[in-house]
N, C-alpha and C positions, 0 to 999 in steps of 0.2 A: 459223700464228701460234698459238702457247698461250695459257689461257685468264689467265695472267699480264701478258703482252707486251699482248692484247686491251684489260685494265682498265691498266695505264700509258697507252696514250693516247688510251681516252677520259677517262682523267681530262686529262691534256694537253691534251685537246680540250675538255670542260667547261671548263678555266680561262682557257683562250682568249676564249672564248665569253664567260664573265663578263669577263675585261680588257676586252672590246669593247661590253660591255653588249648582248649579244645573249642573247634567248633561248634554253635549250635543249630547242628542239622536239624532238616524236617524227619529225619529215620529219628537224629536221638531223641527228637522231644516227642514222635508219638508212641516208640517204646518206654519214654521214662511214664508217659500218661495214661499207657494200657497199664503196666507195674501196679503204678499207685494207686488203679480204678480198681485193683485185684485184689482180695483178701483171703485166697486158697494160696498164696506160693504159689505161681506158676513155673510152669517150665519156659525154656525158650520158645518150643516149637507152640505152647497154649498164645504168647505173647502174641509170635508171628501169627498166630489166626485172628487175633485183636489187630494188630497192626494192620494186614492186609487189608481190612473193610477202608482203611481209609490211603493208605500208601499199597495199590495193588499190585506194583512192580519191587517191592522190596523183599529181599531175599532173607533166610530161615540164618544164612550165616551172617548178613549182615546186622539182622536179631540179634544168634547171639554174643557177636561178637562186640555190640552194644551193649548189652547187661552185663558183659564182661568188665568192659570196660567202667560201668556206673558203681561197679560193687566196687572197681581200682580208686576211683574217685570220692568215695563215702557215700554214694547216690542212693543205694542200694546192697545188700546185703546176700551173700549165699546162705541158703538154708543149709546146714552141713546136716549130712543125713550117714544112713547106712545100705549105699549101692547101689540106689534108684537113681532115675536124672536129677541132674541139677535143676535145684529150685531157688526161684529168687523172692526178696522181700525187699520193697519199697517204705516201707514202714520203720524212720530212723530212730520213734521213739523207744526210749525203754521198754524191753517185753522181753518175755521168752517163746519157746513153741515147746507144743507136745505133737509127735507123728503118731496116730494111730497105725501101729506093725501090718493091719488086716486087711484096711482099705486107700491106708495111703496118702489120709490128708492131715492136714498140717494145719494145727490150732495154734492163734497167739495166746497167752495167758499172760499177765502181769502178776509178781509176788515182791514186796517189796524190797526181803531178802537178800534176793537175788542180786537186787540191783546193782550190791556195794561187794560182789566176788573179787578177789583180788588173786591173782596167778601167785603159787607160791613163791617165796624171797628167792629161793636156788634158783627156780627157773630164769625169773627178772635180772639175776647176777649174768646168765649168760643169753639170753634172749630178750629181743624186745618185742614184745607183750603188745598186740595194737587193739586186741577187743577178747575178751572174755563172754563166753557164750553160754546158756542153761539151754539146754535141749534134752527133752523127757520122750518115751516111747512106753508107747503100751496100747491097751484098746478103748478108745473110744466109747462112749455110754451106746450108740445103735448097734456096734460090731460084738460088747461085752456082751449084752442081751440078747443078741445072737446066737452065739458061743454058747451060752449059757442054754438055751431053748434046745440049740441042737443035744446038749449032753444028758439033758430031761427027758429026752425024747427016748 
């Protein structure tokens, strides 16, 4: 990310933060700037090992109770998964992810399909709908080839 891209959204992020009448602490702007420097989805506790290099007195709760609150505010996003820790994504634009089941990590992909899901009409009748998500699982092209090598074998 350039040092361009960088100051668009923290100010993006600043004005979040004021819409919401939140503070802009020095804890949340260098967790909202490990997030965004991150393109694995991290966890809280990978954040807090980014943060602390530069905030060595901040705490793993005050982490994550930060990217708690950035995913409440539109900052940031939960990766919704299947019973691994929470993962977060800084990344507001249009995308999906796919989780490889094997190893664990968590790719963005864009399809432009996707883009335009809309929650079924029943649902919308009695729910309000705030994000619609694609999230795909399977194995990964290094863990497939793996798999594959060990069953050759």
């Amino acid at each position: 990310m350039d040092l361009k891209e960088l100051e668009d959204k923290l100010k993006n992020f600043y004005n979040r933060c004021c819409q919401q009448h939140l503070k802009i602490t020095p804890q949340r702007v260098e967790v909202y700037k490990a997030l965004i420097a991150s393109s694995d989805h991290p966890s809280a506790e990978a954040v807090y090992e980014k943060v602390r290099q530069v905030l060595p007195n901040v705490s793993l709760d005050t982490v994550n109770r930060t990217l708690n609150t950035l995913n409440k505010i539109g900052a940031a996003f939960i990766v919704e998964g299947s019973g691994d820790v929470k993962r977060f994504d800084g990344n507001l634009e249009n995308h999906q992810h796919f989780k490889c089941i094997k190893c664990k990590k968590i790719f963005d992909f864009h399809c432009n399909e996707f883009d335009n899901i809309r929650a079924p009409e029943k649902l919308r009748h009695k729910f309000t709908v705030l994000r619609v998500a694609v999230y795909i699982e399977g194995l990964c092209q290094p863990c497939f080839e793996k798999e594959n090598k060990i069953k050759s074998n």
